[in-house]
C-alpha positions in Angstrom: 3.8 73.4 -35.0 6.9 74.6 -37.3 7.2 77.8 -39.1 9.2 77.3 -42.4 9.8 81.1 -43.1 11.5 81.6 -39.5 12.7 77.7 -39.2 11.2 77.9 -35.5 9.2 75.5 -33.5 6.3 77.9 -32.4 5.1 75.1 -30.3 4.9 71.2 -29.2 5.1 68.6 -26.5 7.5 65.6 -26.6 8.8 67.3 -29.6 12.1 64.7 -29.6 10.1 61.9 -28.4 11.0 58.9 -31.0 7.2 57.1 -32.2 5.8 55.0 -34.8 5.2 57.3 -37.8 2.6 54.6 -40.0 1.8 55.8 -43.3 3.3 59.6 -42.9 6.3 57.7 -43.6 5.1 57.8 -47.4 6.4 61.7 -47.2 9.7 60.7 -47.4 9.3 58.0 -49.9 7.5 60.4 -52.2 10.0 62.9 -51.6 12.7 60.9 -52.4 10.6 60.3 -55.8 10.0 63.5 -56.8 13.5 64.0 -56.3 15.4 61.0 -58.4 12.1 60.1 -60.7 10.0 61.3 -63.4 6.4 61.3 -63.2 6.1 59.8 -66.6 8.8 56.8 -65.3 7.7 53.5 -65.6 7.6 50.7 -62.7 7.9 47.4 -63.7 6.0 45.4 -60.6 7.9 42.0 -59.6 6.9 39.9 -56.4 9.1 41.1 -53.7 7.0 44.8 -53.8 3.9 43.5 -52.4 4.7 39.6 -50.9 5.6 40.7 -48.0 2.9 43.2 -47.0 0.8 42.4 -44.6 -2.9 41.2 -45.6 -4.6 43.8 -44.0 -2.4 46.7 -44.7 -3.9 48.7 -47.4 -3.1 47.8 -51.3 -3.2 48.8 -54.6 -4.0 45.4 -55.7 -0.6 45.6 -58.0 0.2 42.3 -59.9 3.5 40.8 -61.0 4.8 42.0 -64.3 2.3 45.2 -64.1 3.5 48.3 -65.3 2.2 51.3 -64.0 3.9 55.1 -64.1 5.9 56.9 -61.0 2.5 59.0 -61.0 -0.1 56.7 -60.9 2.3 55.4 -57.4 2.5 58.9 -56.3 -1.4 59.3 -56.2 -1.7 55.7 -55.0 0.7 56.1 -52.0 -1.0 59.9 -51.0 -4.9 59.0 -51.7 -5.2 55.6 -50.5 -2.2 54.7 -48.5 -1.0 51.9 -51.1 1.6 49.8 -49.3 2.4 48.0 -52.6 2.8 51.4 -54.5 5.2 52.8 -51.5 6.8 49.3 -52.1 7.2 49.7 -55.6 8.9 53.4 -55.8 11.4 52.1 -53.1 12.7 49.6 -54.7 12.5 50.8 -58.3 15.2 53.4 -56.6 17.2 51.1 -54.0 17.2 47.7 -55.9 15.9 46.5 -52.0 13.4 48.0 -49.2 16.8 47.3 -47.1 19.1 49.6 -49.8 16.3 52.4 -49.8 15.4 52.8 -46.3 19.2 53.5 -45.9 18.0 56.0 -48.5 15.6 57.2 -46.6 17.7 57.6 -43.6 20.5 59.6 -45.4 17.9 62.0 -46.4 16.7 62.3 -43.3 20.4 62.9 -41.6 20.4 65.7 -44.7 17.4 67.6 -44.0 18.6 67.8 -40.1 16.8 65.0 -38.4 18.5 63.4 -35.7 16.3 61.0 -34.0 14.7 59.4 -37.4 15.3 55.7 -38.1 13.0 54.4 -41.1 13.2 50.7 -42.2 10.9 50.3 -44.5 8.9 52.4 -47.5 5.8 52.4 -46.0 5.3 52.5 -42.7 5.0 49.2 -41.3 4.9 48.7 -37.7 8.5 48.1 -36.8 9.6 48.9 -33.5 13.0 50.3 -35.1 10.7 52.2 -37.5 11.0 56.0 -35.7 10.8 59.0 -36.3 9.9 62.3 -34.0 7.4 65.5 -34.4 10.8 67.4 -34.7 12.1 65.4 -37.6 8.8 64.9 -39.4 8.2 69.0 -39.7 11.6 68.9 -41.5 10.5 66.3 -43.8 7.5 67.6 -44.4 8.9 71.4 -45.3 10.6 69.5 -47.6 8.0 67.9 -49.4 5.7 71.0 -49.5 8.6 72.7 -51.8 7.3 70.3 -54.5 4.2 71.0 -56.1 3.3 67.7 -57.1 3.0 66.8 -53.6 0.7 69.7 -53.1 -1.3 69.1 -55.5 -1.5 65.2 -55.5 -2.2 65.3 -51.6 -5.2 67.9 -52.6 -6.9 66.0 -54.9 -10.3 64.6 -53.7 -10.3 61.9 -56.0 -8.2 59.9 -58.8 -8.7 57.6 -61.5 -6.3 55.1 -62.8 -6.3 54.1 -66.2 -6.0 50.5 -67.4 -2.6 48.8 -67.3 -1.2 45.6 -69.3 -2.6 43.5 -66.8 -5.6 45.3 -65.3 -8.1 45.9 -67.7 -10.3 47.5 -65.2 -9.9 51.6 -64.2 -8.9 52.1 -60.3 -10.5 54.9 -58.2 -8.6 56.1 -55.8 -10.3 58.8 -53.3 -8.5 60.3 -50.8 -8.2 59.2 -47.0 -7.2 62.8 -45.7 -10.5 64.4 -44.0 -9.0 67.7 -44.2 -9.5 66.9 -48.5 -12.5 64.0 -48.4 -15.1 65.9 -46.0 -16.6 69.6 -46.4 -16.7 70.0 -42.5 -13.2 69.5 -42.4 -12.0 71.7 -45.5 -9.5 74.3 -44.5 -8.6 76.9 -47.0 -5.1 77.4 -46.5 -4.3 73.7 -46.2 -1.5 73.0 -48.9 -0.7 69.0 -48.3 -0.3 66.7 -46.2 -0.7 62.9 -45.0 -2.1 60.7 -42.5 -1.4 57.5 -41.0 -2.7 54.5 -38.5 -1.5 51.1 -37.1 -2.5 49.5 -33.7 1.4 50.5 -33.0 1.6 54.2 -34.0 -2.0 54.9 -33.3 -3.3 58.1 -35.4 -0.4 60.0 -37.0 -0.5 63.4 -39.8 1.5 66.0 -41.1 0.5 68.6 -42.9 1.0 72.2 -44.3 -0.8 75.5 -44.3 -0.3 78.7 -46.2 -1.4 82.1 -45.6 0.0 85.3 -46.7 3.3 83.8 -47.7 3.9 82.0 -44.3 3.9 78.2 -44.4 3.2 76.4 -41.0 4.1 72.4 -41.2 2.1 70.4 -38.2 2.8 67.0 -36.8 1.1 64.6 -34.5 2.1 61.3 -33.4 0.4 59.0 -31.4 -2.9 60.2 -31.4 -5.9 58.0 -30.1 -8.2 59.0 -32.6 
């Protein structure tokens, strides 16, 4: 638990420990969006951001020659998780998954991380993939300056328009319980993301505000 106003650690356990972050790993990527693109950008989709995803990670269903905005991939990487999406605004800015997870990792040496080593956009389970509670706070304090990512991360649901090859609208609801179910609603929740692979197990961070104090909280590893 990290307080942004103080920059103090208020509390934690294996705080340094490096672990399989899974999807939360889509806070950087949309970070490093907000921060190079335009939300009214256009992606051009081409084969090498989706072929190699895995068939049961979670997709978009994006199609070759596609064009979709920089915001319709925002909301698609924050509701739903899209792997193809996360895909698609990494190498839109790197040219290669390989030229923007050394992105990624400059960033990450930037905003003060030290035990963070991402290779990939999206949060495929890689055993290099790491990052730590420490780091993600940092990351995450980052991201909450934004307010498209508060806002996107807060919507309950999102619909995406027709494209040039998809002439069919795409719902998109969010994942995040803390946004998706009543019982879990709590009002100063500002943003955040969750994760999961047999590998990283459950994973979130997230932000809260009250009375001008912003708390980031991180957990990794979680068994459900």
């Amino acid at each position: 638990l990290y307080d942004v106003l103080s920059d103090t650690f208020l509390l934690g356990e294996n705080l340094d420990q490096p672990l399989a972050p899974a999807s939360i790993t889509k806070v950087m990527t949309v970070l490093l969006a907000l921060e190079n693109l335009k939300p009214t950008d256009t992606i051009t989709i081409t084969r090498d951001m989706f072929e190699t995803i895995p068939n049961d990670y979670t997709r978009l269903g994006l199609m070759e020659g596609e064009v979709i905005t920089v915001d319709e991939a925002l909301h698609a990487c924050l509701l739903i998780s899209a792997n193809d999406a996360a895909m698609a605004i990494g190498i839109t800015l790197g040219g290669s998954s390989d030229t923007f997870a050394a992105m990624m990792n400059k960033r990450a040496r930037e905003l003060g991380c030290t035990h963070t080593h991402f290779t990939n956009p999206y949060g495929y389970a890689d055993e290099a993939h790491v990052t730590t509670a420490h780091d993600m706070a940092l990351i995450m304090k980052e991201a909450l300056q934004h307010k498209e990512f508060c806002e996107i991360s807060c919507e309950k649901n999102y619909m995406m328009g027709p494209t040039n090859l998809c002439a069919e609208s795409r719902g998109m609801p969010n994942g995040n319980r803390f946004i998706s179910k009543s019982e879990y609603a709590y009002d100063p929740y500002i943003g955040g993301k969750t994760g999961y692979t047999d590998l990283s197990l459950y994973t979130i961070a997230a932000g809260a505000r009250k009375n001008d104090r912003t708390l980031v909280a991180v957990i990794l590893g979680a068994s459900n």
